[in-house]
C-alpha positions as CSV (number, residue, x, y, z in Angstrom):
1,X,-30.6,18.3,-61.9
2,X,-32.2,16.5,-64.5
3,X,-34.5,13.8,-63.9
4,X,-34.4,11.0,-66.1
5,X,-37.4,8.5,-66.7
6,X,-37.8,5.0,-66.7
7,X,-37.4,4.8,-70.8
8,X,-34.1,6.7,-70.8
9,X,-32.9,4.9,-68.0
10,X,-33.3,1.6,-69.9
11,X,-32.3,2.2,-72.9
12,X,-29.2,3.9,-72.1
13,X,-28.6,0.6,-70.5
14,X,-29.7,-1.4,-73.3
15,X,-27.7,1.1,-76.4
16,X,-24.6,2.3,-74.2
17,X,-21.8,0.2,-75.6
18,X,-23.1,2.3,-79.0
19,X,-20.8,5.4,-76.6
20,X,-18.4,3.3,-74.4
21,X,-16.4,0.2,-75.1
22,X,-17.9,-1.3,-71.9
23,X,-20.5,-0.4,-69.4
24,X,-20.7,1.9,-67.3
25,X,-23.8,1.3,-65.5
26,X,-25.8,-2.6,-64.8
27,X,-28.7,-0.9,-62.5
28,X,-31.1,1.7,-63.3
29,X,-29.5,3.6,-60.0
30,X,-26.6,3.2,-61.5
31,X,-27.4,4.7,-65.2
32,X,-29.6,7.5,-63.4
33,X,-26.3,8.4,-61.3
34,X,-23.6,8.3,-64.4
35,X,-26.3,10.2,-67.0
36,X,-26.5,13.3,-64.0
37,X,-23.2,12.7,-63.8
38,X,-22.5,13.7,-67.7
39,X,-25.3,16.4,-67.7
40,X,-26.8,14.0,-70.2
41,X,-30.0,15.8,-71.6
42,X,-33.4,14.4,-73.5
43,X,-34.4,16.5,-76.2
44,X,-38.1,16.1,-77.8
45,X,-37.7,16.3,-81.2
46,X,-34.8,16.4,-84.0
47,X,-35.2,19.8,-83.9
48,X,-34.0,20.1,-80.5
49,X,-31.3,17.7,-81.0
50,X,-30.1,19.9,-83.9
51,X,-30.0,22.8,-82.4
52,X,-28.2,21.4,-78.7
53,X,-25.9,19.8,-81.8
54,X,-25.7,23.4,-83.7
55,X,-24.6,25.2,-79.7
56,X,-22.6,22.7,-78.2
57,X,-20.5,20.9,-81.6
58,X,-19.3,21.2,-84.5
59,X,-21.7,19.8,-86.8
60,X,-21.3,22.0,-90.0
61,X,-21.9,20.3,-93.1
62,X,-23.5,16.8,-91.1
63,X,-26.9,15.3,-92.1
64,X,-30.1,15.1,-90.2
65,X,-29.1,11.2,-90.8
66,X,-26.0,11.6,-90.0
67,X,-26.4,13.5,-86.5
68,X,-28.8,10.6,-85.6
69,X,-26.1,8.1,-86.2
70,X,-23.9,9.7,-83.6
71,X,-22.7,7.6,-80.8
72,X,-23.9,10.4,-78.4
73,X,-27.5,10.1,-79.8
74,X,-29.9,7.4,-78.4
75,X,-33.3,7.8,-79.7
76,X,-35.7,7.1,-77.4
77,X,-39.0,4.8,-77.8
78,X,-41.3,7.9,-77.3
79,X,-40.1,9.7,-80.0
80,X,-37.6,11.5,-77.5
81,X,-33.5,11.7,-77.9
82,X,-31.6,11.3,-74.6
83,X,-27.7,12.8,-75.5
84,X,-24.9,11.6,-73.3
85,X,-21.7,12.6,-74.4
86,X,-18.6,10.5,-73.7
C-alpha cells in the first residue's frame, strides 16, 4: 500500500475536479482512502511519469506537454506528479 504525504493529499483535494465532475473526497482521510483506493501512484520526475504513461496507456505520438495536461496528472509542489486515474 502506498502512502501518500501531506502535499499529495492536499492537492489532490485542491486539483480533483481537474479528473471528476465532483468530489470525491472533503477530508484528507478521505482523499488518502479514495487515492489507495485507485492505486494512485507519485512519480518523481517527468521521466517517471512517461515511462508509467509509456506501460500502462496509450500515449504514442503525445507531447511531454501534452501528457502534463492530462486530467490524470497532478503535478505536485515538490516537483513530484501524483497520477490518479479515473
Amino acid at each position: 500500500m502506498m502512502q501518500y504525504d501531506k502535499v499529495c493529499l492536499e492537492t489532490f483535494l485542491e486539483k480533483q475536479t481537474q479528473l471528476f465532475d465532483e468530489p470525491v473526497a472533503e477530508t484528507l482521510e478521505e482523499a488518502e482512502y479514495f487515492l489507495e483506493d485507485s492505486l494512485a501512484v507519485v512519480k518523481k520526475d517527468m521521466k517517471e511519469v512517461k515511462k508509467y504513461f509509456k506501460d500502462n496507456m496509450d500515449i504514442a505520438g503525445m507531447s511531454e506537454e501534452e501528457i502534463l495536461e492530462a486530467s490524470e496528472v497532478f503535478p505536485l509542489p515538490d516537483g513530484r506528479y501524483l497520477i490518479v486515474e479515473g
